[in-house]
C-alpha positions as CSV (number, residue, x, y, z in Angstrom):
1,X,-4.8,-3.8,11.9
2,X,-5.0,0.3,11.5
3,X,-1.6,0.5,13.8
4,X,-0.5,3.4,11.3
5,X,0.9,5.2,13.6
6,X,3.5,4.5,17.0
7,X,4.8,7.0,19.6
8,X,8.3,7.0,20.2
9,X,10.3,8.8,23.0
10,X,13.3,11.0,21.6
11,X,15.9,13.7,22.6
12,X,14.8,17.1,21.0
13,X,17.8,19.0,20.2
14,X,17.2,23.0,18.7
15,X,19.1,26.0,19.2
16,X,21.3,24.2,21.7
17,X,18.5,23.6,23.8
18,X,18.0,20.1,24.5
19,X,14.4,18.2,25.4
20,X,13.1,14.8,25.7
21,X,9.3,14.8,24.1
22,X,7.0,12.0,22.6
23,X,7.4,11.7,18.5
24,X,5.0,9.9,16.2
25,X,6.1,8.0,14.0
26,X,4.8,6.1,10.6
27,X,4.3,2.5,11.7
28,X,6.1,-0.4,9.4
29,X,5.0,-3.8,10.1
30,X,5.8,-6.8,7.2
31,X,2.9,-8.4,5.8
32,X,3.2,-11.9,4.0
33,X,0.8,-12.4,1.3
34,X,-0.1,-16.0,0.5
35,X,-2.0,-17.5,-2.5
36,X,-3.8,-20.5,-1.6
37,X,-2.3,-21.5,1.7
38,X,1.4,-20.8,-0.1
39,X,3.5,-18.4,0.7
40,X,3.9,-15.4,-2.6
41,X,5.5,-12.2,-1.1
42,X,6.2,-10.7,2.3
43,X,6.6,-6.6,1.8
44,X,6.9,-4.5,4.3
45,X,3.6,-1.8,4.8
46,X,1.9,0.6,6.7
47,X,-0.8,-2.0,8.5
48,X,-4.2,-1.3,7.0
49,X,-6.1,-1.5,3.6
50,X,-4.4,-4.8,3.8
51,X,-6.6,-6.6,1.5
52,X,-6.7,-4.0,-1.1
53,X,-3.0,-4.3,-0.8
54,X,-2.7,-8.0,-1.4
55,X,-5.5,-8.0,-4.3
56,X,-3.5,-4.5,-5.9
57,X,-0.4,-6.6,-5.9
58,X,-2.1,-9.7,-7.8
59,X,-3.3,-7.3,-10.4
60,X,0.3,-5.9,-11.2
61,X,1.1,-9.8,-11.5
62,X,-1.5,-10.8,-14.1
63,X,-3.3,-13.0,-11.6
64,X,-6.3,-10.9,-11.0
65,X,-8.3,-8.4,-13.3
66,X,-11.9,-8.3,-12.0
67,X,-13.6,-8.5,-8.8
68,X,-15.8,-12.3,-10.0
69,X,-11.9,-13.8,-10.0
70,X,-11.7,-13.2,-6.4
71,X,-13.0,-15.3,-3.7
72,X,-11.7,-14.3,-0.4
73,X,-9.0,-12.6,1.6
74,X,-8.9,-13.4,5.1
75,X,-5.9,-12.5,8.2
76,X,-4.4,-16.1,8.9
77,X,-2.9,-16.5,12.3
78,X,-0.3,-15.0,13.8
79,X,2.6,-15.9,15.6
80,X,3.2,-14.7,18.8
81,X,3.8,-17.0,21.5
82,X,0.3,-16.6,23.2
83,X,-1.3,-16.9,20.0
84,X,-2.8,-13.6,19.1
85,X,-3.5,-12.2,15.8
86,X,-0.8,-10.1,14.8
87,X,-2.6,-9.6,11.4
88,X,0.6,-9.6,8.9
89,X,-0.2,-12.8,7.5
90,X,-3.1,-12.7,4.7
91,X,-4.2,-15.7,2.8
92,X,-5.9,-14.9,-1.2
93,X,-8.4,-17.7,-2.7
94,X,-8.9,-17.3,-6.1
95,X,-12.4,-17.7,-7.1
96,X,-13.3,-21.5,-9.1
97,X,-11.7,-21.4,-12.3
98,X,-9.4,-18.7,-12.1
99,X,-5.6,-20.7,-12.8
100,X,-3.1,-20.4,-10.1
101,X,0.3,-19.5,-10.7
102,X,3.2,-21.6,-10.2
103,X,4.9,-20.1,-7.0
104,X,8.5,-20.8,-7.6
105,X,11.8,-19.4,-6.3
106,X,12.0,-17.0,-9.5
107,X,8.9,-15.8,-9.6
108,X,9.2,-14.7,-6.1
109,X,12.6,-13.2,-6.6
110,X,10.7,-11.4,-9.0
111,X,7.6,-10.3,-8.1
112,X,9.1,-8.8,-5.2
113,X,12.5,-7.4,-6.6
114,X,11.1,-6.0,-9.8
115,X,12.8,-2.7,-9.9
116,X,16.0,-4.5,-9.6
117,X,15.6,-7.2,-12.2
118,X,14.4,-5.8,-15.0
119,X,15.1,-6.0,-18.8
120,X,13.4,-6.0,-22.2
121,X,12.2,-9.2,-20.9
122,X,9.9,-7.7,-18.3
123,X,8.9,-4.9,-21.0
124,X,7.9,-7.6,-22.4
125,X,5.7,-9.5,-19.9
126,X,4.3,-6.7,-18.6
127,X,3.2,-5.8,-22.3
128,X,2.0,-9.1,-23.0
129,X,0.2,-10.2,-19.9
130,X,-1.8,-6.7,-19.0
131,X,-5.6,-7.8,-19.5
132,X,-6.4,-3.6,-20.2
133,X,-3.8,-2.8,-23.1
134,X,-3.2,1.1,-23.4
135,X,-4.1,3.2,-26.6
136,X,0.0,3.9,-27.8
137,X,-1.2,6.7,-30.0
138,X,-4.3,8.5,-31.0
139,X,-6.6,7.1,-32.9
140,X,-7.9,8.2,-36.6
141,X,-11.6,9.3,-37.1
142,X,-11.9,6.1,-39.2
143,X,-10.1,3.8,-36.9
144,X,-12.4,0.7,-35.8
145,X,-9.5,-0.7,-33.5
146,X,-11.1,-0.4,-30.1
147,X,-8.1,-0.9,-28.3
148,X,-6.2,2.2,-30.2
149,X,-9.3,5.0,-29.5
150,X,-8.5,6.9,-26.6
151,X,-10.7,9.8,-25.4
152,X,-8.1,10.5,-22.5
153,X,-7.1,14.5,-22.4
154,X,-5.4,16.4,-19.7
155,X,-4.9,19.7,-19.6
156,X,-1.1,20.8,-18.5
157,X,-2.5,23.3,-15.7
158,X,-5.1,20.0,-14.4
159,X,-1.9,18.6,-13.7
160,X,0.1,21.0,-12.2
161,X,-2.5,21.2,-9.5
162,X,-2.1,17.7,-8.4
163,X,0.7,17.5,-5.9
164,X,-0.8,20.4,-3.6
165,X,-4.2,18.3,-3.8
166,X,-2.4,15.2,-2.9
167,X,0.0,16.9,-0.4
168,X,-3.4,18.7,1.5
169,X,-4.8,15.0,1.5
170,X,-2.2,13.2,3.4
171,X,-3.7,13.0,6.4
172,X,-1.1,10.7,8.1
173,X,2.0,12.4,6.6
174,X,1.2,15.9,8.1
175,X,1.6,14.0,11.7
176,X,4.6,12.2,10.8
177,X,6.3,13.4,7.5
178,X,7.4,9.5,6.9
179,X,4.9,8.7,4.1
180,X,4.7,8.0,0.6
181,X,1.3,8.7,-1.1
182,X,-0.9,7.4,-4.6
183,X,-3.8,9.0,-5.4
184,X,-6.3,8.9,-8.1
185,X,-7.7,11.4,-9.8
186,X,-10.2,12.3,-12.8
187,X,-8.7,14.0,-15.7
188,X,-10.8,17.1,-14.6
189,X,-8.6,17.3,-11.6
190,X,-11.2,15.3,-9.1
191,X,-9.9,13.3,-6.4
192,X,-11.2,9.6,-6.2
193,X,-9.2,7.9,-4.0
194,X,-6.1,8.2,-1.5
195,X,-3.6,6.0,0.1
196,X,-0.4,6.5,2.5
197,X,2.0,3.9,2.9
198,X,6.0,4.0,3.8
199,X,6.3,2.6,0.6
200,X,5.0,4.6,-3.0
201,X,3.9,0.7,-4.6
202,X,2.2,-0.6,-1.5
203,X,0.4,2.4,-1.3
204,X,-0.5,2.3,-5.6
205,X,-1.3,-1.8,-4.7
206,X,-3.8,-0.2,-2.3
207,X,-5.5,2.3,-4.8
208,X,-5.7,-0.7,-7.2
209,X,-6.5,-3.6,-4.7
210,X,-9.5,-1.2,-3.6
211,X,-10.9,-0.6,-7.4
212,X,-10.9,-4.4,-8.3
213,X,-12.8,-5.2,-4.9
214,X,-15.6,-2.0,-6.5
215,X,-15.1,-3.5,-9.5
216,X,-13.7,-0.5,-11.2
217,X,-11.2,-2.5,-13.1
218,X,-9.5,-1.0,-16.0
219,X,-9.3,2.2,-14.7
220,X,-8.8,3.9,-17.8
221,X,-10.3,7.4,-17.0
222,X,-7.8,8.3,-14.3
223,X,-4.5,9.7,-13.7
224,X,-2.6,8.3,-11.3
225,X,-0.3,10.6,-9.1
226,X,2.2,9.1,-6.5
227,X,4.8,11.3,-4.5
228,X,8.6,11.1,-5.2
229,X,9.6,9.4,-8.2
230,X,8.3,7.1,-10.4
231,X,9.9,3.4,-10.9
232,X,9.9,0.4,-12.8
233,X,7.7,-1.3,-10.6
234,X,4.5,1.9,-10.6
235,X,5.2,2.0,-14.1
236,X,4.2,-1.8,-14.5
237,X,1.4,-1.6,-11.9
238,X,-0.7,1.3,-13.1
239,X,-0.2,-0.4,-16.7
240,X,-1.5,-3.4,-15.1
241,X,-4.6,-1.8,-14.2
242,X,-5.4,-0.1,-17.4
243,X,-4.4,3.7,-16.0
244,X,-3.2,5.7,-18.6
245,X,-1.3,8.2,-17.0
246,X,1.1,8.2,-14.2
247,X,2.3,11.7,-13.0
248,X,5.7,12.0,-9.9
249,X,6.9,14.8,-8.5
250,X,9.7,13.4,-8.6
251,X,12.0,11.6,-11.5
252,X,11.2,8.4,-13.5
253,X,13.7,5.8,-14.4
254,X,15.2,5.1,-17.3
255,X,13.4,1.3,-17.1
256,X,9.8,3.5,-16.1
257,X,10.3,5.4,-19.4
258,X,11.0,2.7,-21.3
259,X,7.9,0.9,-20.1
260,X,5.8,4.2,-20.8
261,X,6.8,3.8,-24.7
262,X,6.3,0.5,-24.8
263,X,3.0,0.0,-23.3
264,X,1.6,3.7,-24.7
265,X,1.1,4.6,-20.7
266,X,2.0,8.7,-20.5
267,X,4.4,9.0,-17.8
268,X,5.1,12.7,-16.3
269,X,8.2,13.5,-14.0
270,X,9.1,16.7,-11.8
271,X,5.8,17.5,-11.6
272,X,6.4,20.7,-9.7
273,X,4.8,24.4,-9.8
274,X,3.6,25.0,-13.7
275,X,6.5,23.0,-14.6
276,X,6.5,19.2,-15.7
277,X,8.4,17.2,-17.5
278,X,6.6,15.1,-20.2
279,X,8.6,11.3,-20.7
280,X,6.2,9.6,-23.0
281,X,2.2,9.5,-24.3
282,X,2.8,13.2,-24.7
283,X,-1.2,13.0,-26.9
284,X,-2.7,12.7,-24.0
285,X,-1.4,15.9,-22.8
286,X,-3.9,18.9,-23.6
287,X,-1.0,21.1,-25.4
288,X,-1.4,23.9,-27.9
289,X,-1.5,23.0,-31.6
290,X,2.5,23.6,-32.7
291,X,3.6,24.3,-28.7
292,X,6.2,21.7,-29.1
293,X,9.7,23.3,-30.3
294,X,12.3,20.9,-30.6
295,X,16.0,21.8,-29.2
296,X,19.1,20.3,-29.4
């Protein structure tokens, strides 16, 4: 619990000149998540936040949208020989009522293999089972369909700040250079929340885990900005949690993008400098009344 870090001894080699010295390094540690006493997922994390982590990754399954749907997350026991905690093992009970999935083989191929597994069927599910749909376009003056009125703006310079104010948050990363971050911002540009993991979803399951235990669920006045690229699987978990958009600094996939259009999220890639590039949900973007040219 908090091990984010480890030091390491290695053989320094610069100019020629070679050194031995003491390197830190991120920690990774596997964590198995369990719903009711059985065994969902194992990922493998940066220990801490774990409970955020395990109730973020039940939101991006459909099994948890509000904090009243949770009853407890506790460590179970390790298993070292002498017995001690090793605090990788966390048990989720679902609070009376709330229906437990059926934990089968193929759901647990997919729940943890997402990125690798997809189709139009899982554009599907995802669309289907998110509690918080997205708007997928703006709504008319006159249009009484709550679920298509969206208020969310951004302008493009708001988001081209973003990277250097998650970059200058990253605590962890300036000490080892060996994490992936998800932050949360306003669409004003305000940071809300930050999280470091060695992997970009664990550390979005974290932002999200944390909201639905503040009750914050949807979260459908943010943006959600994660370093490196943008998958499948952050795709599906900020739609899961009612975020509307998702900004990388890095490139989306083809499967993310396709997501983004179905599901109306507005997905943002290479979001470096001034420069962006704009994949889908391009009316939430703040852009000048006939800035769009089209090319070839």
């Amino acid at each position: 619990m908090g091990r984010v870090t480890e030091r390491r001894r290695v053989i320094r080699i610069r100019d020629g000149a070679v050194s031995t010295r003491p390197d830190t390094l991120v920690a990774e540690e596997p964590l198995e998540i369990r719903l009711g006493g059985k065994p969902l997922a194992i990922t493998m994390r940066t220990p801490g936040d774990d409970f955020a982590l395990a109730a973020g990754f039940l939101v991006s399954e459909g099994v948890l949208a509000s904090a009243d749907e949770l009853a407890n997350i506790v460590y179970c026991a390790g298993a070292t020989a002498d017995g001690e905690n090793t605090y990788n093992v966390v048990d989720v009970r679902l609070a009376d009522g709330v229906p437990v999935p059926e934990i089968t083989l193929e759901r647990n191929v997919y729940t943890t293999s997402s990125c690798g597994l997809c189709g139009k069927a899982s554009l599907d599910a995802v669309r289907t089972t998110t509690r918080w749909p997205l708007a997928s376009s703006p709504a008319a003056p006159d249009d009484a369909d709550p679920i298509r009125i969206d208020p969310i703006r951004i302008d493009p310079a708001t988001l081209a700040a973003l990277p250097d104010r998650l970059r200058a948050a990253q605590r962890v990363f300036e000490r080892t250079g060996g994490l992936h971050a998800a932050a949360l911002f306003t669409t004003d540009g305000e940071l809300l929340d930050i999280r470091e993991d060695v992997g970009r979803h664990n550390a979005v399951d974290k932002i999200v885990g944390r909201a639905l235990q503040q009750g914050q669920l949807p979260l459908s006045s943010s943006v959600l900005m994660v370093s490196g690229r943008a998958s499948f699987e952050l795709a599906q978990k900020a739609v899961m949690a009612g975020i509307p958009v998702l900004a990388a600094v890095s490139a989306p996939s083809s499967l993310a993008v396709d997501l983004a259009a179905e599901t109306g999220l507005t997905l943002v890639g290479f979001l470096r400098g001034s420069s962006m590039n704009v994949y889908a949900g391009e009316h939430r973007i703040a852009l000048p009344a006939g800035a769009v040219t089209p090319t070839d």
